[in-house]
C-alpha positions as CSV (number, residue, x, y, z in Angstrom):
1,X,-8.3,-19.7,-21.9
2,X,-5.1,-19.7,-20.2
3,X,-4.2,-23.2,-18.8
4,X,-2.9,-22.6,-14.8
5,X,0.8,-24.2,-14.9
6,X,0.6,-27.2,-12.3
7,X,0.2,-26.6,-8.9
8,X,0.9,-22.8,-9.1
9,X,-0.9,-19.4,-9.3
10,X,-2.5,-18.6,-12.7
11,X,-0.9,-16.9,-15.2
12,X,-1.5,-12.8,-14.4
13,X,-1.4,-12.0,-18.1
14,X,-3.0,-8.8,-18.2
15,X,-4.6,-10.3,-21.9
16,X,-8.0,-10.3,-21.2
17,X,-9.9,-13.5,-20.8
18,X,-13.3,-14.5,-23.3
19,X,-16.0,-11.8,-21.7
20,X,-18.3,-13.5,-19.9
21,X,-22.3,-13.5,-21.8
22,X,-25.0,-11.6,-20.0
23,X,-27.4,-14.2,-18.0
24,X,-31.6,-13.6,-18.1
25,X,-31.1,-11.2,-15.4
26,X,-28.2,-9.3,-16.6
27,X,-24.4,-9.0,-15.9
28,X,-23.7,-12.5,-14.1
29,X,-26.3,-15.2,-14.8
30,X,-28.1,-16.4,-11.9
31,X,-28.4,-12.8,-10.9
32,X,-28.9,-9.4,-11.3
33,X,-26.1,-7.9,-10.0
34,X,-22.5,-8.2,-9.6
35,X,-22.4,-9.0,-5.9
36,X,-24.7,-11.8,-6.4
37,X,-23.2,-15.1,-4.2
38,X,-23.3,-17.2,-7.4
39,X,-22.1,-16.7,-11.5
40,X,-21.6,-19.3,-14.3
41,X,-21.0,-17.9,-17.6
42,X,-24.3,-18.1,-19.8
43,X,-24.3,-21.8,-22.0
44,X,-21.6,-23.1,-19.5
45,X,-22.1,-26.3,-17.5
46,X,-22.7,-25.6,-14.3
47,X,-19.5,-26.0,-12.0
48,X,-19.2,-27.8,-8.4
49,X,-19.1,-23.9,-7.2
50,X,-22.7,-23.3,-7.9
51,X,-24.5,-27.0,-7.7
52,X,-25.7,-25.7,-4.2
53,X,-27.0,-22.7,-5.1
54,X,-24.1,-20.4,-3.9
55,X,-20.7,-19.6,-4.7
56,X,-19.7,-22.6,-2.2
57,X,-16.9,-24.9,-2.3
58,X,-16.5,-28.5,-4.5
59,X,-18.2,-31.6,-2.9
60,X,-15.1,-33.3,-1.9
61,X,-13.6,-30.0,-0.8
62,X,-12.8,-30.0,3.1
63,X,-13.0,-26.1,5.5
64,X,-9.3,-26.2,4.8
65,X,-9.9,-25.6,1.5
66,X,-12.6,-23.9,0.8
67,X,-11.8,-20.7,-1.5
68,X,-10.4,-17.5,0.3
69,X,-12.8,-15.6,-1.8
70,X,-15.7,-16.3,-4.4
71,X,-14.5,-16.3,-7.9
72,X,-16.7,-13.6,-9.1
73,X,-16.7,-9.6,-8.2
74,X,-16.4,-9.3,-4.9
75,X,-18.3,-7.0,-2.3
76,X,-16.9,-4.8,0.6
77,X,-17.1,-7.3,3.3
78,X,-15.9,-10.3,1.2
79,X,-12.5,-8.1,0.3
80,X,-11.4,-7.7,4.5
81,X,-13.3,-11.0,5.5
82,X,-10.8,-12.1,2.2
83,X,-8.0,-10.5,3.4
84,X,-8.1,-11.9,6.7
85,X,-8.9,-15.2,5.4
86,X,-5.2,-14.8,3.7
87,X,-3.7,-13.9,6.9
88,X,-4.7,-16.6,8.8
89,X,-4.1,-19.0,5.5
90,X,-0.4,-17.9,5.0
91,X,0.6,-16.4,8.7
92,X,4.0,-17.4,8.5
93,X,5.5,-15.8,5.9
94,X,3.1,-12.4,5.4
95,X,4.5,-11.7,9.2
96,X,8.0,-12.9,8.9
97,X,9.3,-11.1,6.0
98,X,8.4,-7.6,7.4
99,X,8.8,-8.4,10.9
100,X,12.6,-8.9,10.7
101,X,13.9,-5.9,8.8
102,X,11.2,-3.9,10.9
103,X,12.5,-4.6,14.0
104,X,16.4,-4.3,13.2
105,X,14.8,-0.4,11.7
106,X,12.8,0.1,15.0
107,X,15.9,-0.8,17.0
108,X,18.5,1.6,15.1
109,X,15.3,4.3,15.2
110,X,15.0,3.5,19.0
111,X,18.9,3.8,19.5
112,X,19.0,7.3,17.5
113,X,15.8,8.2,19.9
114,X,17.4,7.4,23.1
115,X,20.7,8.8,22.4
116,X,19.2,12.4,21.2
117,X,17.3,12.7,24.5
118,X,19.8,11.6,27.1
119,X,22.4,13.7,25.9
120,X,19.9,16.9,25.7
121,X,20.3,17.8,29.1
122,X,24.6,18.3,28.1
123,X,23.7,20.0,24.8
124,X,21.7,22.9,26.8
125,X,24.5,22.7,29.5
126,X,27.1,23.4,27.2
127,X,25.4,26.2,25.1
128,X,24.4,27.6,28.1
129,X,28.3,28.4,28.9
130,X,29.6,28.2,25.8
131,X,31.3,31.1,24.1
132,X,29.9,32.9,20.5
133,X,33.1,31.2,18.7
134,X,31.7,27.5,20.3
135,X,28.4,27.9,19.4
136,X,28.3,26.7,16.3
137,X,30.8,23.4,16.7
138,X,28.0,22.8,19.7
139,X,25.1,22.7,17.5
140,X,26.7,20.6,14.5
141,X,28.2,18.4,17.2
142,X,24.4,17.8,18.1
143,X,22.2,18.2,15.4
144,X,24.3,16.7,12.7
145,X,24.3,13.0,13.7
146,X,21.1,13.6,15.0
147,X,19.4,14.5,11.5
148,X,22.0,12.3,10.1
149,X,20.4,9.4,12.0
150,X,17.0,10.2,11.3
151,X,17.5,10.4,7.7
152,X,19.0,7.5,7.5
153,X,16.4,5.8,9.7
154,X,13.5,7.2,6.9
155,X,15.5,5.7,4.1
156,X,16.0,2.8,5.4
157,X,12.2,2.4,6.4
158,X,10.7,3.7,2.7
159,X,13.3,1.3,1.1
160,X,12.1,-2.1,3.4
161,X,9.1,-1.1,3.3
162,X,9.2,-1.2,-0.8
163,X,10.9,-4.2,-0.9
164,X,9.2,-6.1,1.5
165,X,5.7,-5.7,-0.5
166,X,6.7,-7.6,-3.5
167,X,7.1,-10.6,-1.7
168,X,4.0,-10.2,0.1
169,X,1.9,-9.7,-3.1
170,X,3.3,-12.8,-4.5
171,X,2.3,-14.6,-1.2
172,X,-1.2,-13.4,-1.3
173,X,-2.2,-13.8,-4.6
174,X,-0.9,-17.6,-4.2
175,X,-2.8,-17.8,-1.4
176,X,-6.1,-16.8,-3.2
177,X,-5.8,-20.2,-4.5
178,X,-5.2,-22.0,-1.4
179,X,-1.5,-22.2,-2.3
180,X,1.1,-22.0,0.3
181,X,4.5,-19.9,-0.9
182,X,7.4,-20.1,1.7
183,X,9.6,-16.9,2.5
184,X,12.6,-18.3,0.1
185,X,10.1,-18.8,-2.6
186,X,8.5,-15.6,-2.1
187,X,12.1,-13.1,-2.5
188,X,13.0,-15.8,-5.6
189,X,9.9,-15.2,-7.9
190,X,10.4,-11.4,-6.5
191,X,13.9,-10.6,-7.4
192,X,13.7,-10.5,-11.2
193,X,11.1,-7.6,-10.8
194,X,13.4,-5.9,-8.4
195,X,14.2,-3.7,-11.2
196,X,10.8,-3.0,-12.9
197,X,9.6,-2.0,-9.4
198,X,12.7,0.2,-8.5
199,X,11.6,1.7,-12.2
200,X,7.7,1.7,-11.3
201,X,8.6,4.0,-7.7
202,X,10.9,6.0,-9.8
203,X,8.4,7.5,-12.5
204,X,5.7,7.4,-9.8
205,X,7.8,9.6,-7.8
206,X,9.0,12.2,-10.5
207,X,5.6,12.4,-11.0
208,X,4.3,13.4,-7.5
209,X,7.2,15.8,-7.5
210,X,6.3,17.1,-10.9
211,X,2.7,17.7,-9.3
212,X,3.7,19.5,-6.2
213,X,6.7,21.7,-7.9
214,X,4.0,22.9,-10.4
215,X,1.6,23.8,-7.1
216,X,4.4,25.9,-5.4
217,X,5.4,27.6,-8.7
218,X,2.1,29.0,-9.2
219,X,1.7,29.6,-5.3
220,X,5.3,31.2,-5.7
221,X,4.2,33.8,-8.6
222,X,2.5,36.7,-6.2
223,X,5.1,36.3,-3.7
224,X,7.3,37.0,-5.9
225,X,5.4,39.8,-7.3
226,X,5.7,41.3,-3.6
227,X,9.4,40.8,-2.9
228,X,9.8,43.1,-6.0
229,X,7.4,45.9,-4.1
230,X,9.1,45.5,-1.4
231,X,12.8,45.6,-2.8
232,X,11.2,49.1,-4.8
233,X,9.8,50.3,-1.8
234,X,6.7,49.7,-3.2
235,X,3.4,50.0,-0.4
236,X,1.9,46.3,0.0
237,X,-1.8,46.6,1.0
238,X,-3.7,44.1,2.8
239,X,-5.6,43.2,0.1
240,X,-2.6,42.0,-1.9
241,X,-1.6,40.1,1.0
242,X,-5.2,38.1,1.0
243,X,-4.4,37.5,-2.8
244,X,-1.6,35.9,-1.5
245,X,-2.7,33.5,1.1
246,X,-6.0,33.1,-1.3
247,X,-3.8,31.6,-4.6
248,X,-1.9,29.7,-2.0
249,X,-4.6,27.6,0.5
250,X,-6.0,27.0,-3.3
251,X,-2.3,25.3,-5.0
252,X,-2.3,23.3,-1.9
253,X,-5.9,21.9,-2.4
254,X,-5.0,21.4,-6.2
255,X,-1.9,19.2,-5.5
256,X,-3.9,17.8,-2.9
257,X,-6.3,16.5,-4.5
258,X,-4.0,15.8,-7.6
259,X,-1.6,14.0,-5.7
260,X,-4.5,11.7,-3.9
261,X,-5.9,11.1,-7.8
262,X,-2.7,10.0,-9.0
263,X,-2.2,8.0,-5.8
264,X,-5.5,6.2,-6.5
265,X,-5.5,6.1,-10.8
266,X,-1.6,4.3,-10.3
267,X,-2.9,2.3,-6.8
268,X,-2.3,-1.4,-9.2
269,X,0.5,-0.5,-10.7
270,X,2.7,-2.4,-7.7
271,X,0.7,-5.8,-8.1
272,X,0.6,-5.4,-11.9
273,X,4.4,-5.2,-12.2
274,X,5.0,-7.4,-9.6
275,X,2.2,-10.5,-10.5
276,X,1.8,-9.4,-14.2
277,X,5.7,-9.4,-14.9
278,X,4.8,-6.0,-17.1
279,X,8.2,-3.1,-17.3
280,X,7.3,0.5,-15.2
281,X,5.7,2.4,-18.2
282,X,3.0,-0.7,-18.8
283,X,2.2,-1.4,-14.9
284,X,1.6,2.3,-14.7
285,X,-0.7,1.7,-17.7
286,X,-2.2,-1.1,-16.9
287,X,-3.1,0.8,-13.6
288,X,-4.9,3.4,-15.1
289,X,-7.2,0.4,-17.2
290,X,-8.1,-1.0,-14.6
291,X,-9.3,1.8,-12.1
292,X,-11.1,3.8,-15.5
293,X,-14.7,4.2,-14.2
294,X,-14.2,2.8,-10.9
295,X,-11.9,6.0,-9.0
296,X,-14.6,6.7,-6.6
297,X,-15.4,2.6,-5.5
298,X,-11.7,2.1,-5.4
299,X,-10.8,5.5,-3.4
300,X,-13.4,4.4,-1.4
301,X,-12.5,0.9,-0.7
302,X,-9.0,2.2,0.0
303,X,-10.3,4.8,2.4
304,X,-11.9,2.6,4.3
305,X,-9.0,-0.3,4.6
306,X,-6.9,2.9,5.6
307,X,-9.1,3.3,8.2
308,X,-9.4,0.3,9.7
309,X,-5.7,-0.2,9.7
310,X,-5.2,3.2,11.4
311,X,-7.7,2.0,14.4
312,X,-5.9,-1.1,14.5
313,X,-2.7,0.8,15.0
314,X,-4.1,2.8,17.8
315,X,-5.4,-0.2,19.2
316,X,-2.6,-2.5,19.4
317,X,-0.2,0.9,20.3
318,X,-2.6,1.5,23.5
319,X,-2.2,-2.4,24.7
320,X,1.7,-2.6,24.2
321,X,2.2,0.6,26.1
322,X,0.3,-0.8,29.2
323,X,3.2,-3.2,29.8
324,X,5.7,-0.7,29.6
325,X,6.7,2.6,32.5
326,X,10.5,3.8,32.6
327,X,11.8,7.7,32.1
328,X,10.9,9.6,29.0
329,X,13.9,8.6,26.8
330,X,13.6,5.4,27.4
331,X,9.6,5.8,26.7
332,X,10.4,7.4,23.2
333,X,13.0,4.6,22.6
334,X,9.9,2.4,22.9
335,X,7.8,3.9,21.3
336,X,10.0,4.1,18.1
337,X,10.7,0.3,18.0
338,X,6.8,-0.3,19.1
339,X,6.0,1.6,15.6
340,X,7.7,-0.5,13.3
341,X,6.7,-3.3,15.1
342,X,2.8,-2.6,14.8
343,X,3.8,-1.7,10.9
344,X,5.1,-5.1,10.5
345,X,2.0,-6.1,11.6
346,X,-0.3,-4.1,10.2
347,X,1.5,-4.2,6.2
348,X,0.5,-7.8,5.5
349,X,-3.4,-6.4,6.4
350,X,-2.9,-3.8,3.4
351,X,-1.3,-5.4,1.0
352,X,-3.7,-8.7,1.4
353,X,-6.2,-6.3,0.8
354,X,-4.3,-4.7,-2.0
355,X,-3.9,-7.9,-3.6
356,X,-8.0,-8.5,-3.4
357,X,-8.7,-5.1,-4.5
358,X,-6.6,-6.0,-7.6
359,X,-7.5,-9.2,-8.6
360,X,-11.6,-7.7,-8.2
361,X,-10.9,-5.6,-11.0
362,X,-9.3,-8.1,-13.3
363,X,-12.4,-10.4,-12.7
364,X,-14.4,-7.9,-13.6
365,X,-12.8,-6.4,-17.0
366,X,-10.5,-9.8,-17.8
367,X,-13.0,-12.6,-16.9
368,X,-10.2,-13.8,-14.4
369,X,-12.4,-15.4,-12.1
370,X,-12.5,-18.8,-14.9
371,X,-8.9,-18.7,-14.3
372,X,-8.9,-18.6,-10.7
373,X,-11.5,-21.5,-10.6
374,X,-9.1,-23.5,-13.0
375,X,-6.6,-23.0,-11.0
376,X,-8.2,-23.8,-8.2
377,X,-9.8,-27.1,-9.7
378,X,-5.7,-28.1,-9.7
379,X,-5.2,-27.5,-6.3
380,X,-7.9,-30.0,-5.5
381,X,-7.2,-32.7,-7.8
């Protein structure tokens, strides 16, 4: 068993721990299924966590330290009551670290907004009486800083958005032990996986682009068969045509659903590079362990946190827009700054949950819950 180093997070070794021996009832002993609210491995004394009965807390242990979650598998409610549990634990920092970098994107996105709109009315004005010869130096002189600036905003929001998540698994996962991480902390322990992540998005990337350039190529091959009939003067019938928008709705549901497999099948390998200290190639491996078996629960489970974070959006973009009337480019100004500023909010929700979904799976293929409870025995002593 791996020993937790002092006053830390355990060890995320993906080496699985000693599997746990099947109580009388099956699965976890004291029950008969996994989402009982008490385990103790068969022969084992029993622990402070289940001298009452339940998955509880020590006897000396006070609210403020109770465990964020039981250290067993974990059910549907006890992953978002979990997650929320880890938000209010470690506020500070899950809400800082995005917030920042958000804000400064929402700003320069707001800017680009407000610029684009208030100068619409001279763009029309001045291809409205412009010559044929001025047309073109018009639309550059417009649309070129403006897609220019939008791009740039995109970039700049995928590439905070990535970096800002490694710091915020780090912060969660300590925090499933009732251990508090600060902001510097967080980006220190983070930076030497900078480059293992960077690696991680890369080959997850090629691959999503491997999936959808496949779809098209196939969707491509009867248009192209048609281009040639109509280059040869060929006669098209409807028919062909059907074919056509037939093998195409049908390589858009393939790399559909392909895409949301792979999404789902490589969902860990973030956390597992990140808390694991594994190199791209592994994480993704280690990824595809641990959701064997389980695609649908953790689709499902993902689903359903997507869900709730998408209402919560709506929500909180419906209040902040109540305080705020002015003309319509200073409206979509707003808005642009309001949306990274209610994804600041919202990413430390996710990736909490993330982080739960994750370490779920590795108590229930690596016996990680004994770590977590060793662990969390060092907290307390």
């Amino acid at each position: 068993m791996t020993t937790p180093p002092p006053g830390g997070f355990p060890s995320y070794s993906s080496a699985p721990q000693p599997p746990v021996t099947p109580g009388n009832g099956g699965g976890w002993q004291g029950a008969d299924t996994p989402s009982a609210q008490s385990w103790t491995p068969a022969g084992a004394p029993e622990s402070a966590w289940t001298q009452q009965g339940n998955w509880g807390v020590p006897p000396l242990a006070k609210d403020a330290l109770r465990p964020v979650i039981p250290f067993r598998p974990l059910g549907l409610g006890e992953l978002f009551s979990g997650a929320i549990e880890i938000l209010r634990f470690a506020a500070a920092p899950l809400f800082l670290i995005p917030l920042v970098p958000m804000l400064i994107l929402g700003v320069f996105e707001g800017f680009i907004t407000y610029w684009s709109f208030s100068s619409l009315d001279s763009f029309t004005r001045q291809l409205s009486y412009a010559s044929t010869d001025d047309v073109p130096r018009i639309l550059s002189g417009f649309f070129l800083p403006l897609f220019s600036g939008l791009f740039i905003s995109v970039a700049l929001m995928g590439i905070v958005s990535f970096l800002v998540m490694g710091p915020l698994y780090i912060i969660s996962s300590d925090a499933v032990i009732r251990r508090k991480v600060d902001v510097r902390e967080a980006f220190s322990r983070f930076w030497p996986r900078l480059i293992p992540m960077i690696g991680t998005a890369v080959l997850f990337t090629l691959m999503s682009f491997a999936i959808i350039l496949l779809a098209s190529g196939i969707g491509m091959l009867p248009m192209i068969g048609i281009i040639g009939d109509v280059i040869n003067d060929v006669e098209v019938t409807p028919g062909r045509i059907g074919v056509i928008v037939l093998v195409t709705l049908l390589c858009t549901l393939v790399a559909f659903l392909s895409l949301v497999f792979v999404q789902i099948r490589f969902l860990y390998a973030y956390p597992a590079c990140t808390l694991e200290g594994l190199g791209p190639l592994p994480a993704l491996k280690r990824s595809w362990e641990l959701t064997r078996g389980v695609f649908w629960r953790t689709l499902g489970r993902y689903l359903l946190v997507s869900v709730a974070i998408a209402a919560l959006t709506s929500i909180l973009s419906s209040l902040f827009r109540l305080f705020f009337f002015g003309a319509p480019d200073l409206s979509l100004a707003f808005s642009a700054v309001l949306s990274a500023l209610i994804s600041a909010l919202t990413m430390p929700l996710l990736v909490s949950f993330l982080t739960l979904m994750y370490t779920d799976e590795r108590m229930r293929r690596d016996n990680f819950g004994v770590i977590l409870e060793q662990a969390y025995r060092t907290r307390l002593s």
